[in-house]
N, C-alpha and C positions, 0 to 999 in steps of 0.2 A: 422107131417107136419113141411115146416119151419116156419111156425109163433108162430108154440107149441116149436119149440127146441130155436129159438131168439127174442122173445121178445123186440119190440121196445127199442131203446139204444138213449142213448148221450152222447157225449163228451164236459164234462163245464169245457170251460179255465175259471177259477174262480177270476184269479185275475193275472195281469201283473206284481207282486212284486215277488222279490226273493232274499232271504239271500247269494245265490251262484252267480258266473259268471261263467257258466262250458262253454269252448269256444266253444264245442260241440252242445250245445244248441238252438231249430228252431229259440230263439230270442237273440241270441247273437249278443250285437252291435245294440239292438234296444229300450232297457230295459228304457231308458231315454224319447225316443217318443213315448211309447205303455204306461207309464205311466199314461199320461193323457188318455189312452183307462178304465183306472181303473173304476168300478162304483160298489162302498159300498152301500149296503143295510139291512134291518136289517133281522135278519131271518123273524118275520112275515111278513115283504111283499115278499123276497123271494118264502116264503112255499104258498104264495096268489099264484105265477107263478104257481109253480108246484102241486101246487092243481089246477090247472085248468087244465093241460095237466093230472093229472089221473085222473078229468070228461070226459076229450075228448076221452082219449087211454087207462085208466087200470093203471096197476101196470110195471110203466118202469124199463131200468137200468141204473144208471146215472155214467158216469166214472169221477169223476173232478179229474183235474189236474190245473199245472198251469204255469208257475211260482210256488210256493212251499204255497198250500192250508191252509197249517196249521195256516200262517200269515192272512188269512183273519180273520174280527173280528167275534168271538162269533161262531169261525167254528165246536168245538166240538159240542157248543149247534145245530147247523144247521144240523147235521152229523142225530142226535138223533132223531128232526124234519123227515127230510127225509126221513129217514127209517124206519118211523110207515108205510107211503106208499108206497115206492120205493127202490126197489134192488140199493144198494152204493156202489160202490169201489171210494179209494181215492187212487192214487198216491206221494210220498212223500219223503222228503230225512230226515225225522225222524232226521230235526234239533232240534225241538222242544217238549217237553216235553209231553211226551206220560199216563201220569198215569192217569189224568182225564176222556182222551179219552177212555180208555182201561175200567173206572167204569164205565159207562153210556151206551158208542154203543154195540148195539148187532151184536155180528160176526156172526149170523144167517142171519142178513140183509148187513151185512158192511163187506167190504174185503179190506186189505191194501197193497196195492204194495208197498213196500219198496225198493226205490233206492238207490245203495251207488254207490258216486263220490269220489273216493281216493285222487281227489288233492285238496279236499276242507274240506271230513269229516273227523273228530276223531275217527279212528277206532275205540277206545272200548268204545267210548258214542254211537256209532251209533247199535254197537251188540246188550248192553246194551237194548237198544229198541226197538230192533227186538227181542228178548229175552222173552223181555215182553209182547211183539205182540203176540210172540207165545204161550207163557203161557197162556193168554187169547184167544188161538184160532180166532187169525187171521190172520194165513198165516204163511207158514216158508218158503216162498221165497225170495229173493233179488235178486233186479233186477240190471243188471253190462251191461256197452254199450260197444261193442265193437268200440270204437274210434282206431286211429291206435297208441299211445302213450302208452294206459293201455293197449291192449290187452296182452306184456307183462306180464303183470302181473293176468293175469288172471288164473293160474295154482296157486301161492301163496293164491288167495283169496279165491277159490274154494278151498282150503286145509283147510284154517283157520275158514270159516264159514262151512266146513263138519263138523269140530271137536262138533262143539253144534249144529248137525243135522239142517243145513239150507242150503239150495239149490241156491246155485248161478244161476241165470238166463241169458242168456245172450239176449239183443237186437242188432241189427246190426246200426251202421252207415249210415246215408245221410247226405251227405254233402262234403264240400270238406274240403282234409289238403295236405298241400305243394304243392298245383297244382292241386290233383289227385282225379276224382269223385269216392264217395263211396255211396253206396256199391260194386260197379261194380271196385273196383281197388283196392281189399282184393286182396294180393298175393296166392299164391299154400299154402304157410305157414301158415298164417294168417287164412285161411277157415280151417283147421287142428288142428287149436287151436281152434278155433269158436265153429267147428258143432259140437262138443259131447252134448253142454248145451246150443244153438241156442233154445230161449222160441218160444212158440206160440202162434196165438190167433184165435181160435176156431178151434184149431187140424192142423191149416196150420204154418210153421215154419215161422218166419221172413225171408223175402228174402235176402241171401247172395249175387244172382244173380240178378237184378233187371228183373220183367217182366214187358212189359208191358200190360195197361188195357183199354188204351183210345180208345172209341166208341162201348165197351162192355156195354149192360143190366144191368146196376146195382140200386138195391132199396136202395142207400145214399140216402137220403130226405125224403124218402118215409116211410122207416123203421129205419132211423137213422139221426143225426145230428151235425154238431161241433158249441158250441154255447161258444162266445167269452168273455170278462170279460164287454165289454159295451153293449151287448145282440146281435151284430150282429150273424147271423145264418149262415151260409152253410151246403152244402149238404156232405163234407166229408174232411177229413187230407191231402186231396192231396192240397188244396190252401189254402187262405185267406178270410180274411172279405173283401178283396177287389176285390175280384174276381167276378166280375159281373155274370159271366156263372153258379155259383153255390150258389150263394148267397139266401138266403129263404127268405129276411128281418129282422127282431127284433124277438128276444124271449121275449123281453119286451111289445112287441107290443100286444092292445087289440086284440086278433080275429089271434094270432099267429098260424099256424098250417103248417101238414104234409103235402108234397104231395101226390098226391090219386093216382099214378102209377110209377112204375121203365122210368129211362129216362138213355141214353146214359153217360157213362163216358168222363167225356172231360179231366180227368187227365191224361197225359203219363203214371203215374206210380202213384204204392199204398203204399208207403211208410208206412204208418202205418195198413199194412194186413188187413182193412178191407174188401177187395174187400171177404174175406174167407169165412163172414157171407152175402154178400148183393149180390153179384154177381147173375145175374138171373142164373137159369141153375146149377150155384155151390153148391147151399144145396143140 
């Protein structure tokens, strides 16, 4: 059924800092006022949240990202924490020192997306720790955005990360560059470069086309959530903490929880493919 194939999920923006400025970026240009969205905690009151959400719901899957996770404080220790309970994937640009990570978490519970930004990382520190990601089985992918500047380049990196068996992933572009909305303003060329290694998530490819989804059936809120780095909540990637229409409240908050039914999409579009697992109708 689909409750047996996906498993309650979330998406934790874990923290509004980051060592990059990729201009690509959903907070590009914001990184100074979302700062004060920041809110440190330590893992035990942390794991008090999330132990209370697997009394309410079971064993979830938590996706964090962030800004760049690793920079939060004490995050290997939390990683460890979490995944005595909870399915982890962390998202990452494997600025930071991976050896500690790689003694402690278990890649039975912990999965690591590995992003590489070529105008910002060092290529052979970044291998380097994707390397050892993968020695320790967790993951031989890397994930590469199709912005319209690097896709260029995307035939050299796909060459260099095959050589130590690592699988360049590709995501698509939203947003704009020079004028022009993307995804929807990928040339004939550019979609040709793209689709051989276009990644997916839950079997459905990133959309190169944009579809849209607004006033469709969908279980965001219900079976899933984006919970922000100062605990506000929404129901999905398509807005904001500030988006009143989708807004759930505080994850911090006592007496936090899901919705108890699928309720209409009010995003135009799903930018980050979830509509693939939540959509009524689509499992």
């Amino acid at each position: 059924t689909y409750i047996e194939m996906y498993p309650i999920s979330f998406s934790w923006n874990i923290t509004f800092s980051c060592n990059y400025r990729c201009p690509y970026c959903w907070f590009h240009g914001e990184w100074q006022n979302l700062a004060s969205k920041n809110r440190h905690l330590s893992v035990k009151e942390l794991m008090g949240y999330w132990e209370g959400i697997y009394k309410r719901y079971g064993s979830v899957v938590i996706d964090i990202l962030g800004g760049e996770p690793f920079i939060y404080s004490d995050f290997t220790e939390l990683i460890k924490e979490l995944s005595r309970i909870h399915t982890v994937n962390v998202a990452t640009n494997l600025s930071c020192d991976m050896r500690r990570f790689v003694e402690v978490a278990d890649p039975s519970k912990v999965g690591i997306r590995s992003t590489f930004h070529p105008f910002f990382a060092e290529f052979d520190s970044f291998l380097k720790r994707a390397l050892l990601l993968k020695e320790h089985n967790f993951g031989d992918n890397v994930t590469y955005l199709a912005y319209p500047p690097q896709i260029g380049l995307i035939g050299y990196y796909k060459e260099k990360f095959a050589k130590e068996d690592l699988r360049l992933c590709i995501l698509t572009f939203w947003g704009k560059y020079k004028g022009v909305d993307y995804p929807a303003g990928y040339t004939k060329e550019e979609k040709e470069i793209i689709a051989p290694d276009v990644d997916n998530r839950c079997g459905e490819k990133f959309q190169v086309t944009p579809q849209e989804v607004k006033g469709k059936l969908c279980r965001a809120g219900q079976r899933y959530a984006v919970i922000f780095p100062d605990g506000a909540t929404v129901r999905c990637g398509g807005g904001t903490s500030a988006d009143s229409d989708i807004s759930m409240g505080n994850f911090f908050d006592e007496g936090f929880q899901l919705l108890n039914n699928p309720s209409p999409c009010s995003s135009k579009y799903c930018p980050c493919n979830e509509w693939a697992f939540l959509l009524v109708g689509e499992e």
